[in-house]
C-alpha positions as CSV (number, residue, x, y, z in Angstrom):
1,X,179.1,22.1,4.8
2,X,181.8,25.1,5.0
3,X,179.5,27.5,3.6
4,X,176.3,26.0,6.5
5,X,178.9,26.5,9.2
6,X,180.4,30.1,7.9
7,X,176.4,31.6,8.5
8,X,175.4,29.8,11.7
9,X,179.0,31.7,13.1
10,X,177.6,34.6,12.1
11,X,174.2,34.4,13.1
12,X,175.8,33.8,16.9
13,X,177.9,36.6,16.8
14,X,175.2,39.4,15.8
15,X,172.9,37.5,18.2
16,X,176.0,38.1,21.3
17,X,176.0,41.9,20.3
18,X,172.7,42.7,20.4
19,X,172.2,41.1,23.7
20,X,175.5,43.0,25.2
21,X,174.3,46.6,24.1
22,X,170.6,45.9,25.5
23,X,172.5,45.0,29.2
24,X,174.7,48.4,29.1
25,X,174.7,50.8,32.3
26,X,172.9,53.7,31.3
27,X,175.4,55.8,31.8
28,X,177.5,54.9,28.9
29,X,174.6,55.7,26.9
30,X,175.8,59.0,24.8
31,X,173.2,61.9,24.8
32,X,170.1,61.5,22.4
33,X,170.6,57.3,22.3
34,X,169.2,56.2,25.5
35,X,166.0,54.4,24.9
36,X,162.3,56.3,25.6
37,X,161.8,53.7,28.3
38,X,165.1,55.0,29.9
39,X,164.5,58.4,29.6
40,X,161.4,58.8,31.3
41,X,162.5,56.3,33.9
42,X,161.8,58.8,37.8
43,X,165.2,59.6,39.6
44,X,165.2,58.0,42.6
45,X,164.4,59.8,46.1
46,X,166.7,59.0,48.6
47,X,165.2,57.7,51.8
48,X,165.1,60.0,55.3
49,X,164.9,58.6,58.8
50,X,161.1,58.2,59.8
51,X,161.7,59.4,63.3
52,X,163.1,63.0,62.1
53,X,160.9,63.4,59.9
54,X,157.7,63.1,62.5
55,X,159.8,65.3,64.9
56,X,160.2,67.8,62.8
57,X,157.0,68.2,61.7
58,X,155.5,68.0,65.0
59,X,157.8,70.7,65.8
60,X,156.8,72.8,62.7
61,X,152.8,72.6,63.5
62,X,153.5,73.6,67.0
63,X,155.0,76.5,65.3
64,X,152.5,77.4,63.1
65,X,149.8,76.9,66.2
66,X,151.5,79.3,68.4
67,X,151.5,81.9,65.5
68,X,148.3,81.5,64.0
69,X,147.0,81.7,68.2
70,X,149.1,85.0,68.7
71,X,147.5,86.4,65.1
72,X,144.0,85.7,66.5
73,X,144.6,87.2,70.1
74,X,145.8,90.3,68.5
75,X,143.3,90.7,65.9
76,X,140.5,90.0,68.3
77,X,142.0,92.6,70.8
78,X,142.2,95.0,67.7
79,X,139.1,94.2,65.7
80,X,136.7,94.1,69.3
81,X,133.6,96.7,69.1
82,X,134.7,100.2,70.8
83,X,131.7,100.9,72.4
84,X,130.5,103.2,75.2
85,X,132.0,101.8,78.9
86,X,130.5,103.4,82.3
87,X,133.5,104.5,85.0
88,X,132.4,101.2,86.8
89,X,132.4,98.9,83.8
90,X,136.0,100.6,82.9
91,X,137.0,99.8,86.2
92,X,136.4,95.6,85.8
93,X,138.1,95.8,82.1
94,X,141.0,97.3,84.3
95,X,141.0,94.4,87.1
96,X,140.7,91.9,83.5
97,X,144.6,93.2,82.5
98,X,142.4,94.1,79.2
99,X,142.7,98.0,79.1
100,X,146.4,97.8,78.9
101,X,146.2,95.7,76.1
102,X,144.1,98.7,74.3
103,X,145.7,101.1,71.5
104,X,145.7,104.5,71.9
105,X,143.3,105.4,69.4
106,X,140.7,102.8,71.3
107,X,141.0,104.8,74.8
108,X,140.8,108.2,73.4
109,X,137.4,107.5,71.6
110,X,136.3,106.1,74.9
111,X,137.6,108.7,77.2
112,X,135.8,111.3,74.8
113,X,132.5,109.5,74.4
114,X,132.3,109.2,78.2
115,X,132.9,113.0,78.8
116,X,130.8,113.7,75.7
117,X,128.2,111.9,76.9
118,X,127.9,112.8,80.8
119,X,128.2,117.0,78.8
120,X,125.2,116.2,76.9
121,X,123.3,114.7,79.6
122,X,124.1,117.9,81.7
123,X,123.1,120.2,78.8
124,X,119.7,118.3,78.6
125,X,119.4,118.8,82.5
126,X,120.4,122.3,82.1
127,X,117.3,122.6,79.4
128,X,114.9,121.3,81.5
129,X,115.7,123.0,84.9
130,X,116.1,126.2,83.9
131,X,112.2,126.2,82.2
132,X,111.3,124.7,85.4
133,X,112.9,127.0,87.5
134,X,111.0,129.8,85.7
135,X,107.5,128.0,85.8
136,X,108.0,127.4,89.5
137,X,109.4,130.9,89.8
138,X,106.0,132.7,88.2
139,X,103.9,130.2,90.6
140,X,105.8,131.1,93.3
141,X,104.9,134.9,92.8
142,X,101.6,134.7,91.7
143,X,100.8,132.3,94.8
144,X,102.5,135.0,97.1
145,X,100.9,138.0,95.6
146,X,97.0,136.5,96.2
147,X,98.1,135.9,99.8
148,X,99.1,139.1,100.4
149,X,96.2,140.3,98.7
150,X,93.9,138.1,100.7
151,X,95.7,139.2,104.0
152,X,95.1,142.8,103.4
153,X,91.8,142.7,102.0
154,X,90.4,139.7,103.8
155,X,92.0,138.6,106.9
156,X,93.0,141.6,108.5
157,X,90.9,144.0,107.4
158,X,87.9,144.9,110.8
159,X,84.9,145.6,108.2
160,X,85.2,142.6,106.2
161,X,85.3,140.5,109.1
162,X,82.1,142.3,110.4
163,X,80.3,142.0,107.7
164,X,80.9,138.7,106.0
165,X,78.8,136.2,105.8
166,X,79.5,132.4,105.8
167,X,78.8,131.9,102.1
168,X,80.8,134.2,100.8
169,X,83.5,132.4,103.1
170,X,82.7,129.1,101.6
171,X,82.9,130.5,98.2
172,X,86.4,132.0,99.0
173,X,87.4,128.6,100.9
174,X,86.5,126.5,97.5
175,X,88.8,128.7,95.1
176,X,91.6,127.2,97.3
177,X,91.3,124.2,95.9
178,X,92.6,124.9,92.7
179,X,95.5,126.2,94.4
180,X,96.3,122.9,95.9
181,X,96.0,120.7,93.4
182,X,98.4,122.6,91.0
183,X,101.1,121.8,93.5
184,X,100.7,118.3,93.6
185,X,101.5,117.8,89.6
186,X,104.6,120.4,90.1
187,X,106.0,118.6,93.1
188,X,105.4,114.7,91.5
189,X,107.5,116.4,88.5
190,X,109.9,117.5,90.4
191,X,110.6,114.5,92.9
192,X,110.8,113.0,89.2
193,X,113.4,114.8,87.5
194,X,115.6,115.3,90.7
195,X,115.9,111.3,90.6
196,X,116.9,111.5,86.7
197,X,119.7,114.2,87.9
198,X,121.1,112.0,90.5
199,X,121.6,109.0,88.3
200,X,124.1,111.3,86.1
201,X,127.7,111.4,87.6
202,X,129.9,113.7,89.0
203,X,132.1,115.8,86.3
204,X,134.5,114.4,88.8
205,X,134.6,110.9,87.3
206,X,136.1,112.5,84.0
207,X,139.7,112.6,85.9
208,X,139.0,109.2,87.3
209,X,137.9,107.7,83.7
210,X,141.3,108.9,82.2
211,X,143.3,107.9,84.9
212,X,142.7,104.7,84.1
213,X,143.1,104.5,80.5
214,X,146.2,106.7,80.8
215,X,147.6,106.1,84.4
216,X,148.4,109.9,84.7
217,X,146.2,113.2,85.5
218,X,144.8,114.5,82.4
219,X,146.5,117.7,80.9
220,X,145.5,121.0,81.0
221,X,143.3,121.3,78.3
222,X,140.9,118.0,79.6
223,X,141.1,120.1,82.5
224,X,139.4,122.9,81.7
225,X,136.9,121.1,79.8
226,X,136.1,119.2,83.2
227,X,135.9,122.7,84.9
228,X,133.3,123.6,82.4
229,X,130.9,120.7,82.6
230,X,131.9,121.3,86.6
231,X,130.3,124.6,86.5
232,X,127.5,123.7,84.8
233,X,127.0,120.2,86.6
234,X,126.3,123.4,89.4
235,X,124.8,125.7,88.2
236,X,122.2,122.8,87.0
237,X,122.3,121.8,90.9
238,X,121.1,125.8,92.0
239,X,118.3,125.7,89.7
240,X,116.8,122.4,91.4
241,X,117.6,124.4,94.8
242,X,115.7,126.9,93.7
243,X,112.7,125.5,92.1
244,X,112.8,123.3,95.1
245,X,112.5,126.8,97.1
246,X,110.0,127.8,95.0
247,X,107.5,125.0,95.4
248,X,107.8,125.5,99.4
249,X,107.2,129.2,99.2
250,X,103.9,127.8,96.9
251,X,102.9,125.1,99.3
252,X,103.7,128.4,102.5
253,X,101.0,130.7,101.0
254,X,98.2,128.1,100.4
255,X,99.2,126.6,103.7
256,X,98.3,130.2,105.2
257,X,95.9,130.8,102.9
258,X,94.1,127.5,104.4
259,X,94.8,128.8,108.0
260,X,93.5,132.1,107.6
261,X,90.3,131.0,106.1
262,X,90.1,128.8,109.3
263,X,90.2,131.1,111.6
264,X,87.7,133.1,110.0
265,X,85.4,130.9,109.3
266,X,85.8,130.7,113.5
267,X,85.4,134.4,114.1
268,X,82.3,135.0,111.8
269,X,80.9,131.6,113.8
270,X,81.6,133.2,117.2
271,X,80.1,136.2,115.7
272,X,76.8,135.2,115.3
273,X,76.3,133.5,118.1
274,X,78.0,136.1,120.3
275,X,75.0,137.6,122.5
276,X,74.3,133.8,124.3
277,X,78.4,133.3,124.5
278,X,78.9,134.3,128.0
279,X,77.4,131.7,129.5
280,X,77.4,127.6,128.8
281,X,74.3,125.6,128.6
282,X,74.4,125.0,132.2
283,X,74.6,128.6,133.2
284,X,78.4,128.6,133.6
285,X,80.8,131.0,132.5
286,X,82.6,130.4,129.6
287,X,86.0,129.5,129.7
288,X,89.1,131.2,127.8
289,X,90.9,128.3,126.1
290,X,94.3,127.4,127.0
291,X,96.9,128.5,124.0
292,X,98.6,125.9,122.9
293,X,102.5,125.4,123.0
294,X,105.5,124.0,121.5
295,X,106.4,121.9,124.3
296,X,102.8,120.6,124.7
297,X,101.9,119.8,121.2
298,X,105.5,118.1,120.9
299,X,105.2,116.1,124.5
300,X,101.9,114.8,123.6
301,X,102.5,114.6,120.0
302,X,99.7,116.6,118.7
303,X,99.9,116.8,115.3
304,X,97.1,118.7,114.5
305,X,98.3,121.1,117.2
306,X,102.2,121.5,116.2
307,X,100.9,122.3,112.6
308,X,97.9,125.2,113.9
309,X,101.5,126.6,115.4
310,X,103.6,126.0,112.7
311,X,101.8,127.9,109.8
312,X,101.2,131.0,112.0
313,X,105.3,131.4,111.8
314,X,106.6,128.7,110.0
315,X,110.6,129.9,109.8
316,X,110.2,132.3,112.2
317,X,112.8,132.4,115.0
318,X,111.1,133.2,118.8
319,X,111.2,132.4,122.3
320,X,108.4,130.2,121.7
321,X,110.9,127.6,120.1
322,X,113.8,128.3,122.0
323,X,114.9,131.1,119.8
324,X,115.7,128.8,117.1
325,X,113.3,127.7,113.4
326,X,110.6,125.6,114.7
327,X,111.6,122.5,112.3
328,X,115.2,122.7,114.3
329,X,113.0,123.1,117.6
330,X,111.3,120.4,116.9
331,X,113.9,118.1,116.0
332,X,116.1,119.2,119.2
333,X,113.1,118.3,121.3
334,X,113.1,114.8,119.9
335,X,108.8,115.5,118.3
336,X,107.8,112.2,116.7
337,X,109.0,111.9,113.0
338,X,106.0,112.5,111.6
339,X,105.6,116.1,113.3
340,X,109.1,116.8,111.7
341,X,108.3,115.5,108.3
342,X,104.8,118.0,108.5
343,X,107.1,120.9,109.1
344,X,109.0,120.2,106.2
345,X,105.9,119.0,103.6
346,X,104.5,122.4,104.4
347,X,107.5,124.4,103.6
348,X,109.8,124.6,106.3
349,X,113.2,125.9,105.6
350,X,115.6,123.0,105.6
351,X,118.8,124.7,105.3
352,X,118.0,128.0,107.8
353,X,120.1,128.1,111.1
354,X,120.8,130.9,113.4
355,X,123.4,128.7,115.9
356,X,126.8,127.4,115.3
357,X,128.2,124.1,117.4
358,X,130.2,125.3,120.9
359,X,133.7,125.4,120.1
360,X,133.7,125.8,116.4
361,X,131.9,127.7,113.5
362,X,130.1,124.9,112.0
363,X,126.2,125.6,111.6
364,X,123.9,123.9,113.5
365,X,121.9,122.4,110.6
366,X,118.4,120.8,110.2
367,X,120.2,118.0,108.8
368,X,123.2,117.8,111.2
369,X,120.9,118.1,114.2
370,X,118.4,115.0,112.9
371,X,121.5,112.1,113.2
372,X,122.4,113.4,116.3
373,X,118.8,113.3,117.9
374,X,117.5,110.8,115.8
375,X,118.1,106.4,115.8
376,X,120.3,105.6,113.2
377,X,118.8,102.1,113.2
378,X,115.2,103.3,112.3
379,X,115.2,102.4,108.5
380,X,112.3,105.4,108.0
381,X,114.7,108.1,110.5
382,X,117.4,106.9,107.4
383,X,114.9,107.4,104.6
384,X,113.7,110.6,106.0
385,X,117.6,112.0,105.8
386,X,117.9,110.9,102.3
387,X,114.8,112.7,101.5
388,X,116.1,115.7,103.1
389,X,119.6,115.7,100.9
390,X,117.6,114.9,98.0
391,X,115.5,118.2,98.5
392,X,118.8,120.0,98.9
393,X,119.5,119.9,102.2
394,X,123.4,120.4,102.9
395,X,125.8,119.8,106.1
396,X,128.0,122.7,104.9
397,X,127.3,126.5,104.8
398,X,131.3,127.0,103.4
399,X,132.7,125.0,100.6
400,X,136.5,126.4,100.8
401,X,138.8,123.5,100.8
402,X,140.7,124.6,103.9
403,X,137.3,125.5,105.8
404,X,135.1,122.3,104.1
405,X,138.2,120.2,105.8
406,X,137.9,121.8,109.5
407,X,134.0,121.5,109.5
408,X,134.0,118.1,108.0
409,X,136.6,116.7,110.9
410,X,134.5,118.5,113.2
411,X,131.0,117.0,112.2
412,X,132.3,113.7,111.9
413,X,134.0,113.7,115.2
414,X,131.1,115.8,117.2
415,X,128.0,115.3,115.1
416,X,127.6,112.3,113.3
417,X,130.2,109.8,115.7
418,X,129.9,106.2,114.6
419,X,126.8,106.4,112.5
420,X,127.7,105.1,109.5
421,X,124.4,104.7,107.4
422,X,123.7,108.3,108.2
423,X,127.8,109.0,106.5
424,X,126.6,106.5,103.6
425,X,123.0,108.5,103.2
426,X,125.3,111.8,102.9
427,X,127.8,110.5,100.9
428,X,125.2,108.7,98.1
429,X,123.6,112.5,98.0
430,X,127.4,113.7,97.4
431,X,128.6,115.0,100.4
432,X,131.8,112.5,101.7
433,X,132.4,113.8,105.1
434,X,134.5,111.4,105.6
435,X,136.5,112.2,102.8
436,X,136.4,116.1,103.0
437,X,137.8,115.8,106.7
438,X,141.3,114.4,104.7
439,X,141.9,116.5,102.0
């Protein structure tokens, strides 16, 4: 029974061990011992307040918002197309705030693909008006030379007139034709390309352009590349005044050409007939016909009549229009408009004067004359003035800063008073005599 008891003791007390050491703390485990289970057991994370947690990261994505918005403003500002921009569409990128936001490089590309462009666009101009200046040019003297062929030869010369005969007249009449017709192609063309010219602006606009990328005058080396396209923005602006000079001088000697034939045709009638001229068909003398005059044909508005005196002496200055061009005659008289717009269609000279205003040296232009004789408020007297400017007519006769100033406050104090669409018609063709009068 000793012996039974002796093991069952024993058996308890390895059982009581083995149950202690599986309860230890972990801790007291030495290195290498602790069990697999233990080892791989996850350290615990400690817990953090909810609250801060959601605070923070609301805080954090607001963060990352506001940078990721800044990255994307700038890179859009920085990566946006650089393409050409007009003065006027500069001008609304300005009232935006967005051409301050620009780099450097961005405004000096646009700054030089504006002036390059409105150079090129005068060097094309300059291409084209010089060949037409020359075509116009060997018209001009070709057309001159027949008439003064013609008017030796032909008109004024006794023994032709005595001799020839009505068909030979009609022969000579129909070769005019010709003449007239080539006109009408070189004057469409030219009405044509002067509108092309005027759509291209001012070398001016250059200064104005890099003001407002720069907000300063440029220096002086932009400068003298503005007063280079300048200079050739004018000399490109003489050539269209003179081929515009030129196709009046045509349209002058086929106008006379016509006139001449006319009267002509009247004496070799007359001649024929000239043994039963005394007398009418009643027996009654014959009656001298009255001449006609300037005032007359203007007072009754004889067309017909005002342009049988006009192409006898189309620019000449007489007594018979008040010592002054008939076009300014007629315009002082107050003739109906379409007497004045004859005058000029068949080559009056729009720009001749031989009077200055009382009380100053400022020429009494064609132009000048027409707003102060003619109703503002007629929209075809307005049109009639912007046709005038676009065929080169000009209010000034000196373009001197200190002088263009003194005429300019003069005209629009004297002349052109209160009409403002006749200032807007001027100004559109270039000439701000509103501005001139303050420099």
């Amino acid at each position: 029974m000793r012996k039974e008891h002796t093991i069952i003791l024993l058996f308890i007390f390895i059982s009581s061990v083995l149950s202690a050491q599986v309860t230890l703390p972990p801790g007291l485990y030495k290195k290498g011992t602790r069990p697999d289970s233990a080892q791989k057991r996850p350290t615990p994370t400690p817990k953090k307040d909810s609250v801060a947690v959601k605070n923070n990261s609301k805080e954090s994505n607001k963060e990352d918002t506001e940078k990721k918005a800044d990255a994307t403003s700038i890179k859009e500002e920085d990566n946006e197309p650089i393409t050409f921009a007009t003065l006027e569409e500069l001008k609304k990128f300005d009232e935006q705030k967005r051409v301050a936001k620009w780099s450097n490089e961005k405004k000096i590309l646009l700054y030089t693909l504006y002036q390059d462009r409105l150079d090129n666009n005068i060097k094309i101009s300059e291409q084209f008006w010089k060949q037409f200046q020359n075509r116009t040019n060997e018209f001009r003297v070709s057309y001159s030379n027949l008439a003064k062929q013609w008017k030796e030869t032909i008109f004024e010369s006794p023994s032709f007139v005595s001799t020839v005969e009505m068909n030979s007249i009609n022969q000579l009449e129909s070769s005019l034709g010709p003449l007239k017709q080539s006109i009408e192609p070189l004057d469409k063309e030219f009405q044509e390309n002067v509108k092309i010219f005027s759509i291209i602006s001012q070398p001016t606009t250059i200064t104005e352009y890099y003001k407002i990328l720069f907000n300063s005058n440029p220096p002086v080396t932009n400068l003298q590349t503005i007063k280079r396209i300048q200079d050739k923005y004018q000399e490109v602006e003489l050539m269209i005044l003179n081929s515009s000079k030129n196709i009046s001088e045509m349209k002058l000697s086929v106008n006379y050409l016509t006139s001449e034939m006319n009267t002509l045709k009247n004496k070799v009638s007359s001649r024929a007939g000239r043994l039963g001229s005394t007398t009418n068909n009643r027996g009654g003398v014959v009656t001298t016909p009255v001449a006609l005059t300037w005032k007359d044909v203007i007072s009754k508005n004889d067309l017909n009549g005002a342009k049988s005196l006009f192409l006898k002496d189309p620019n000449g200055i007489s007594a018979a229009t008040n010592n002054t061009t008939p076009l300014l005659y007629a315009i002082q008289s107050r003739a109906s408009l379409p007497i004045v717009k004859m005058m000029v269609d068949y080559g009056a000279d729009i720009n001749k004067h031989n009077q200055v205003y009382v009380g100053a040296q400022v020429a009494v232009k064609p132009v000048l004359e027409f707003c102060q004789y003619f109703d503002e408020n007629e929209p075809e007297n307005v049109a009639f003035l912007k046709s005038l400017l676009l065929r080169g007519a000009t209010p000034y006769t000196n373009m001197t800063i200190n002088v263009l100033k003194e005429h300019a406050k003069f005209i629009l104090n004297k002349v052109i008073s209160g009409r403002t669409k006749y200032l807007q018609a001027f100004k559109d063709a270039g000439y701000d005599i509103e501005g001139d009068s303050k420099l």
